[in-house]
N, C-alpha and C positions, 0 to 999 in steps of 0.2 A: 321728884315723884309728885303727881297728880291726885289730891281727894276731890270728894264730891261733898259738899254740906246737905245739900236736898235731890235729890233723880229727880229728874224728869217724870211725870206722870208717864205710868205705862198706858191708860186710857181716860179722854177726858171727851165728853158728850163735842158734837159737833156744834153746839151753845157754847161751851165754854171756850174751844176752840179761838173761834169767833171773838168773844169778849177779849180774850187774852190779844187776840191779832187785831183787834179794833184799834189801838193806836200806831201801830204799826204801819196800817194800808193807810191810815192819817199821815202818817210819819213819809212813806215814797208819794203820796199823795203831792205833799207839800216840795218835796223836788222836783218831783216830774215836774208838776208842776213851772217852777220858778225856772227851770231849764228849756221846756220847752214856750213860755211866755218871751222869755229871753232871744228864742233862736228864732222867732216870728218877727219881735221889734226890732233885731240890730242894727238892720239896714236904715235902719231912721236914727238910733241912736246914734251910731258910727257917724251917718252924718251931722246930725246937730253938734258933737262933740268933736268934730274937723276931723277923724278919725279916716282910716283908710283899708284897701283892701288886706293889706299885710297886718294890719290893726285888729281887723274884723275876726279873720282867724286868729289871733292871740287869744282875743274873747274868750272865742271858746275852748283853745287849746290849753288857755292858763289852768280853769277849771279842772278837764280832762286829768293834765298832768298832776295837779296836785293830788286827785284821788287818787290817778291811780298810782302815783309813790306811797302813799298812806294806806291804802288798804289790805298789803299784807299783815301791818303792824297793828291796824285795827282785827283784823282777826283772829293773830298769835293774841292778843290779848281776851279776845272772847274766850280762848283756850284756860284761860286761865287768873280768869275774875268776874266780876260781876257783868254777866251781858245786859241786863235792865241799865245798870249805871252807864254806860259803855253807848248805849243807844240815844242815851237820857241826852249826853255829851254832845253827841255827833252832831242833833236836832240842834240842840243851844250853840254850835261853832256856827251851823249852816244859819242860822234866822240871825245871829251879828253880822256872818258875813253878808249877806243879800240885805242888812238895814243897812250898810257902810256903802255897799255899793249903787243903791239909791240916790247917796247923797254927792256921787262922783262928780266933779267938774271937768275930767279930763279922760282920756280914754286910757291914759297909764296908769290914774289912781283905779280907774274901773277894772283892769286888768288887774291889779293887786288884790282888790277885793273879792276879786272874782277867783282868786288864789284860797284865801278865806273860805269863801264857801265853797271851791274845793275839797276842802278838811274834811267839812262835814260831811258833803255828798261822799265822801271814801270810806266813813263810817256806816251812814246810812245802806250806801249799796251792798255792801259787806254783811251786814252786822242784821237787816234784816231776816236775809234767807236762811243764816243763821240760827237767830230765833226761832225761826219755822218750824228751821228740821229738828229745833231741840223738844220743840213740844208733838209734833206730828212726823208720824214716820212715812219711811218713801211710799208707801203703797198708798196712804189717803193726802199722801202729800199734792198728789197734781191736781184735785179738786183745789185746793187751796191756792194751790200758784196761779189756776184759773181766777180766781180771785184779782189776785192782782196781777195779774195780765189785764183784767176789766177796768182797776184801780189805774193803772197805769194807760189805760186808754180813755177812758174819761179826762184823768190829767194834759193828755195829747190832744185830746179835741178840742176843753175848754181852754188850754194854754193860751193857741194862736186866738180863737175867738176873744178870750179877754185880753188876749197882748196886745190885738186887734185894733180893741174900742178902750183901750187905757192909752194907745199913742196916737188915736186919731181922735182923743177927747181935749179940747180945749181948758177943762176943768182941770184934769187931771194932771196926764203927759205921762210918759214913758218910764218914769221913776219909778212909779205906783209897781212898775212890773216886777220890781222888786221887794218892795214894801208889803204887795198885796198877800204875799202868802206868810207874815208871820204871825197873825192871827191863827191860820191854822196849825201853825210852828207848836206857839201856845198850848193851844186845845190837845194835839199831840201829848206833850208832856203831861199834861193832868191824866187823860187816858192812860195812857204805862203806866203813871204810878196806882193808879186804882185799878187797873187789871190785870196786869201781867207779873205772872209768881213764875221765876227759872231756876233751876240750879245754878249752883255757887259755885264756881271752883276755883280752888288756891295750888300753890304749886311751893313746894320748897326750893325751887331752883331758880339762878339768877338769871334776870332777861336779859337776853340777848341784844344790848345795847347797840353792839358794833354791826351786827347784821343787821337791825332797825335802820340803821343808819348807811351802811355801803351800798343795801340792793333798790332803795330811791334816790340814793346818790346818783348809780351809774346810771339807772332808767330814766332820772331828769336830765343827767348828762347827754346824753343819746338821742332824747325829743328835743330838747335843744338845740343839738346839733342839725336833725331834720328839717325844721322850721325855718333854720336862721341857713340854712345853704343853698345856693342857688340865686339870693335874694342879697344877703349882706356879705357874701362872700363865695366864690366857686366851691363845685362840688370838690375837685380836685383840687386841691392847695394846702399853704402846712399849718391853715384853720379848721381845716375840715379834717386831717390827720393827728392834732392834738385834740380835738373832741371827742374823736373815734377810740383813740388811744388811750385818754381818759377814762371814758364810759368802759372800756373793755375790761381796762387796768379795775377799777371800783367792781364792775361784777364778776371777774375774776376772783378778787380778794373775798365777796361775801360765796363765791362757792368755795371756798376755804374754809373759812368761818364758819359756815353754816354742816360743814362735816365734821366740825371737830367740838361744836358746843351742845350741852348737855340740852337744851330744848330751845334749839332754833325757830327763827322766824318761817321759815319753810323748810320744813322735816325731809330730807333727800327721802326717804322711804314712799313720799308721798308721788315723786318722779319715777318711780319704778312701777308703779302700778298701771298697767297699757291705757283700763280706758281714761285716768286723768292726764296722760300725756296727751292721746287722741283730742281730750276735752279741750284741752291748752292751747294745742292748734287751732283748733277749731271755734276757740271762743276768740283768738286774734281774728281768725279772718274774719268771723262774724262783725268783732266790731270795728275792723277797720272799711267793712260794708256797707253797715249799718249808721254807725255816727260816722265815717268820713264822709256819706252820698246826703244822708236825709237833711244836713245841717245845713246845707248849700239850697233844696227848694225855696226859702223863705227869698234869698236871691233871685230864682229864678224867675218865680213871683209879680215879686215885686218890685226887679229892676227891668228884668227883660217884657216880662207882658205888663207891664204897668199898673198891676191889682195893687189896689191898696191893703196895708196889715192884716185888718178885719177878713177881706174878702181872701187874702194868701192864706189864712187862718181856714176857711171854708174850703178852701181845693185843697185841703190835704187830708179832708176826711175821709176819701175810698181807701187810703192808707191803713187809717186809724180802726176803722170799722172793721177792715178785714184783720186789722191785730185784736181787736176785742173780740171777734167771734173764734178767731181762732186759736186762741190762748184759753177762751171760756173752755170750749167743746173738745180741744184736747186734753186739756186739765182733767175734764170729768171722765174723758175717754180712758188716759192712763190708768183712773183711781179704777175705773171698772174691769179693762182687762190683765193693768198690770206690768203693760209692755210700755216701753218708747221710744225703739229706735226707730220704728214706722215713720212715727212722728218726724224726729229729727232728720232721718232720710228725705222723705217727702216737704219738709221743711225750709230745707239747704238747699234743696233743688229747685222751689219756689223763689227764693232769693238770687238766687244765679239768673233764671229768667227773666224775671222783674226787673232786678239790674240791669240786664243786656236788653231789652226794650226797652228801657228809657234812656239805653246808651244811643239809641236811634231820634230821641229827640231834636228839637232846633227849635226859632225865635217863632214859628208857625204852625207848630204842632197842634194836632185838635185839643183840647182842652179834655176830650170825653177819651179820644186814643190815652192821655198822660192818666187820666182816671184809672182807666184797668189796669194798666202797665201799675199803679202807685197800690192798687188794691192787691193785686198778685203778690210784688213785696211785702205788704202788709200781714196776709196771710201766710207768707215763709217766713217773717220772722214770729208773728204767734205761735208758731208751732213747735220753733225750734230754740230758743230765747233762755227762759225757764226751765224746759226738758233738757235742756245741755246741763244746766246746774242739778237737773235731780239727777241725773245717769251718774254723774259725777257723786254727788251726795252719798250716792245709795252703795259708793265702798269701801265709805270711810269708815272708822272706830269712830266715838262719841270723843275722844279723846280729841282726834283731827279733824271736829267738825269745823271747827273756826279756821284753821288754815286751811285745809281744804276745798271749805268755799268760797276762801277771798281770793285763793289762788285762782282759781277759774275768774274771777271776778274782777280781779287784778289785770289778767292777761287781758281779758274784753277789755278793757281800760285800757291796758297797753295799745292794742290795736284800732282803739278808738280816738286817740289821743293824738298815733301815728298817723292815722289815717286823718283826720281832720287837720295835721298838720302837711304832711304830702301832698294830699289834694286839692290842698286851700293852695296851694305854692303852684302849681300845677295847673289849676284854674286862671292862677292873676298872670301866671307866664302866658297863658294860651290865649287869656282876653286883651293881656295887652299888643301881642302879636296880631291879634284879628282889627282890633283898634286902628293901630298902625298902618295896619295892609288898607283898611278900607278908608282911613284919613291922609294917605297918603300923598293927594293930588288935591288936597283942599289947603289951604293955607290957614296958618295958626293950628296946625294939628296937634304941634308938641302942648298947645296946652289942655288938651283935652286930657293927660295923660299928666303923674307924677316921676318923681323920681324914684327910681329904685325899681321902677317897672311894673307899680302897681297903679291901679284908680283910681280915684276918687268914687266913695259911696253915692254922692249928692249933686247929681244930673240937673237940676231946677237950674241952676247959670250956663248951663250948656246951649249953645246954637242949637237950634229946631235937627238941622244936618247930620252935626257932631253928634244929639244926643240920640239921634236913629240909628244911629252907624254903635255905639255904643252898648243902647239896649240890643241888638241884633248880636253884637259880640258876646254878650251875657247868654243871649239865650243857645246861641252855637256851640260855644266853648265848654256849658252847662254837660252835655251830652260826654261828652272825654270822663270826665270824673265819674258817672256812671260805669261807663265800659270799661274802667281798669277797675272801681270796686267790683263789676259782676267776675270777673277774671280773677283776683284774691279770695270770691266769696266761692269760687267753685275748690278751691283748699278747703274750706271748710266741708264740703259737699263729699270730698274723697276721705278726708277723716273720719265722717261719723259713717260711712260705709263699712271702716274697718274695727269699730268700736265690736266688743263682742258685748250681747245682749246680755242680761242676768234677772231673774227675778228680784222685782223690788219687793224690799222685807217691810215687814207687817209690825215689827218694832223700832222701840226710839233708843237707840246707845244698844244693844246687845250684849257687850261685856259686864254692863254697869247692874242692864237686871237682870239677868241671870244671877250674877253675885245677892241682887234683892231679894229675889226668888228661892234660892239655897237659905239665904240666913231665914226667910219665914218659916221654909221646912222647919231648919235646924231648931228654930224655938219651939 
């Protein structure tokens, strides 16, 4: 059984709001942040640290996977303890892990560290929106998601910008890019403790250890498997059949588990409800869209057209700009009439588009054509990002807010995870193919080229010849990853099609005050 020690305020001034959520939009500030600083520099890291293209995407996929094993668990637990402590946590896992991996000498210990922060990042992406929906209900909730849509677009702009000029600084170096945001880590933490007051809730029932533990088993078993075939071993073979078998056997067992334990890590009740199964879907395709396509321009950048960090940091603001305007203006747009499957509709269909024009790209492309094609994107996924998480939000009990939202939030993790691991594999097979074909009549080609079928990041020892034929591969190859994300991202497109609409309510928990409500009469 579930108590509450304090409710949620039924109304609190759009001031207090604000206060309360002030370390908060500090708190994804400081990932966005560190994630996207990250995905600007690696091509320069990778190569200083002999690192390679199969390397590259580990980078990011360690990350990915680690949250998204972690944040179911972090949300069954928002259900049922203190979410201030809980967010307090996430921040302090994430700002050790980004100091640790600062101090990396090798691209393996960087991938561990980058596990580490991980952790955090599965708490924070979790455990914010969360927070939101326990103080502000769905209906003035998408002004506030507007919010940070803004927050999270500023984070995306200045990211590359300062990821920029921290690995094109001689003073510096690329470390910083890790280092620079635990100051804001800090300031974070003082903020929650001084302004943010939540409800408490305790539960008398045992957690659910073994399902914490079987349903990141099998989902890292499974990204694992993704990653590593192809590459270190055939799709077909009895490595890729004992992974498969594995990961199946592990999530088998936690759907077991999880129907027979008295308050599971994901409440089967919450799969039966159409539009969070819809959301489910549709938050995978989203993110196997979304992070499998956007992680790869900093590549495109800056190996194929030769811009340097700073300046690949600046071509991707048509992106960024059309995600801040249109997360702002939807935001406010929901709070005003109410609705948001328009949104999401028109959203998803944005992304599909966007994707499949820049699945038209190559090493020649206008600069000003890759602009609009990046902006379109950007505006489908402002629209549709956030608004998948309140449609979802908006029918759940107060009781399943925390799984509820990690579960959407999970899955976009899943798909995000998947998808930067697929298309990073997918990518090094298609560049080193084109490699091949077009070194093929030149002599000394095999060394243009690693073993295992992937690149080498760091072009600067490459022949004038080799290294044309090279960047030309990068910028050719770039285009395939686009057109199988726009092709996943149109699942998402047909999902929120079938989602049926409802009005968002104008309260926070409904069960909980109504219950406040009765006991005030009754006194």
């Amino acid at each position: 059984m579930t108590t509450t020690d304090a409710l949620a305020p039924a109304t609190m001034t759009h001031r207090q709001v604000l206060e309360a959520m002030s370390g908060l939009l500090l708190a994804m500030f400081v990932a966005m942040l560190s994630g996207t600083i990250v995905a600007n520099a690696l091509p320069r890291i990778i190569g200083d640290l002999g690192g390679n293209q199969d390397q590259y995407t580990w980078v990011v996929t360690a990350t990915l996977l680690a949250a998204t094993a972690t944040t179911p668990i972090w949300g069954k637990l928002a259900d049922r303890m203190n979410k201030k402590l809980l967010v307090q946590l996430s921040i302090t896992v994430f700002v050790i892990g980004s100091v640790l991996a600062g101090f990396s000498q090798t691209t393996e210990a960087l991938i561990g560290f980058r596990v580490l922060q991980g952790l955090g990042l599965g708490g924070l992406q979790a455990l914010v929106q969360i927070v939101m929906a326990s103080v502000v209900s769905p209906r003035e909730r998408g002004r506030y998601m507007g919010y940070f849509g803004a927050v999270m677009a500023v984070a995306t702009v200045g990211g590359p910008l300062l990821g920029g000029f921290l690995v094109d600084s001689e003073l510096l170096g690329w470390r910083w890019c890790f280092w620079v945001g635990v100051p804001f880590g800090v300031a974070a933490l003082v903020l929650l403790q001084r302004t943010l007051k939540l409800p408490v809730l305790t539960s008398d029932t045992k957690i659910d250890l073994l399902g914490a533990l079987l349903i990141p088993g099998g989902i890292s078993v499974l990204l694992i498997w993704v990653t590593l075939a192809g590459k270190n071993f055939d799709w077909v073979s009895w490595a890729s059949a004992a992974f498969v078998a594995g990961g199946v056997l592990l999530i088998a067992l936690a759907v077991v588990v999880e129907r027979r334990v008295a308050d599971p890590v994901v409440p089967p009740r919450l799969i039966k409800q159409r539009t969070m199964v819809l959301a489910i879907i549709a938050s995978v395709a989203i993110g196997i869209a979304m992070f499998g396509s956007s992680v790869f321009f900093s590549q495109y950048f800056q190996i194929s057209r030769g811009y340097s960090p700073t300046a690949a940091g600046l071509l991707t603001l048509p992106m960024i700009v059309g995600l801040l305007l249109a997360s702002t203006i939807t935001g406010q747009l929901v709070t005003r009439f109410g609705r948001w499957k328009r949104f999401l509709v028109a959203g998803t269909a944005l992304i599909v588009v966007g994707l499949g024009l820049l699945g038209t790209i190559d090493h020649s492309t206008s600069l000003v054509l890759i602009g609009v094609y990046m902006a379109i994107l950007g505006v489908g996924v402002g629209s549709s990002m956030q608004n998948l998480v309140l449609a979802a939000q908006n029918g759940l009990d107060y009781r399943d807010l925390g799984a509820g939202t990690s579960t959407v939030t999970f899955f976009r993790s899943l798909g995000g995870a998947a998808g930067v691991s697929v298309l990073g594999a997918i990518l090094a097979t298609h560049v080193t193919d084109l490699i091949n074909d077009g070194l093929a009549s030149i002599p000394g080609a095999g060394a243009a080229t690693q073993s295992g079928g992937s690149t080498s990041l760091d072009l600067s020892g490459l022949p004038e010849p080799v290294r044309v034929i090279v960047e030309h591969a990068y910028g050719d190859a770039t285009a395939l990853v686009f057109l199988i994300a726009g092709a996943i991202a149109l699942v998402a497109f047909v999902a929120v099609l079938f989602m049926r609409e409802t009005s968002l309510r104008t309260t926070v928990g409904d069960a909980e005050l109504a219950e406040l409500e009765g006991a005030t009469a009754r006194a």
